[in-house]
N, C-alpha and C positions, 0 to 999 in steps of 0.2 A: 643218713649220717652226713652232717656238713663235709664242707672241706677242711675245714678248720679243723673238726673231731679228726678226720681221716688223719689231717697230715700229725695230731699230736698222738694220735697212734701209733703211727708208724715211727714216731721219735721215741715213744716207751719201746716199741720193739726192738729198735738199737742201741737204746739206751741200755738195756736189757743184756743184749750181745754183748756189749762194752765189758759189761762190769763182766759177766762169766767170761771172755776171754781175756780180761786184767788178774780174773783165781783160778781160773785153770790151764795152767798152760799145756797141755794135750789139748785142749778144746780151743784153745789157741792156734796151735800149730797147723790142726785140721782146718778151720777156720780159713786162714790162710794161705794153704794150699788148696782145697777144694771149697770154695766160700759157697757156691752153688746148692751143692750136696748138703752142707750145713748147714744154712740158712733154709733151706728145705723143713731138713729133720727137726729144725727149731718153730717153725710155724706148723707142723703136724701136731707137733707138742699142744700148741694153740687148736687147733681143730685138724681132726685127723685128714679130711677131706681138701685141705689147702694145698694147691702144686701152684709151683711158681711155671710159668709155662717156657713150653721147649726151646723159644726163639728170642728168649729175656735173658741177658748175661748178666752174671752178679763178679762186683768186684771188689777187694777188700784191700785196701793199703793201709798200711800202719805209718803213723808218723813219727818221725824221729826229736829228740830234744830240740835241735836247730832247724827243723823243717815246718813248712806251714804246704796240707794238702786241702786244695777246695774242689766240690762239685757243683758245677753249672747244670742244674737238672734241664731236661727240655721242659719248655713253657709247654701246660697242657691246651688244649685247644677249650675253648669255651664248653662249660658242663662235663668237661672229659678228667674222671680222678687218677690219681696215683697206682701205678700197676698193684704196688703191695696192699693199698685201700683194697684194691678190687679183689684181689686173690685171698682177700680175709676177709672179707667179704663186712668190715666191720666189727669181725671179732678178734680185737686187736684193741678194743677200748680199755 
């Protein structure tokens, strides 16, 4: 899989995130408080077999009406994909 596929993958899976935590706000709140554990239980969903791994922090901010939040991702190193690419190994298309 490109990087290209990898990274519009990984945009449907937040994408994804988005919208059930904009209709469920219990899945919201969890979300939130434990993003880790949830974004877990949500790529099991995707394949039972996917662990995000032990030394990977997930973090989730919510933006407010008057706020603007941005991520500077790290630059991957040459041939090196996106941790979520790799722990989906692809099945995330």
């Amino acid at each position: 899989m490109s990087n290209e596929n990898k990274s519009a993958s990984r945009r449907k899976f937040e994408d994804e995130i988005v919208l059930k935590a904009w209709n469920d706000p219990e899945f919201k709140k969890r979300l939130l408080a434990s993003p880790k554990e949830v974004i877990q239980e949500e790529l099991r969903k995707v394949k039972s077999e996917l662990m995000i791994p032990d030394d990977f922090q997930v973090f989730v901010h919510e933006e407010m009406p008057k706020t603007f939040h941005m991520t500077l991702p790290v630059k991957p190193a040459e041939g090196e994909d996106d941790w979520l690419a790799n722990v989906a190994g692809g099945y995330l298309a």
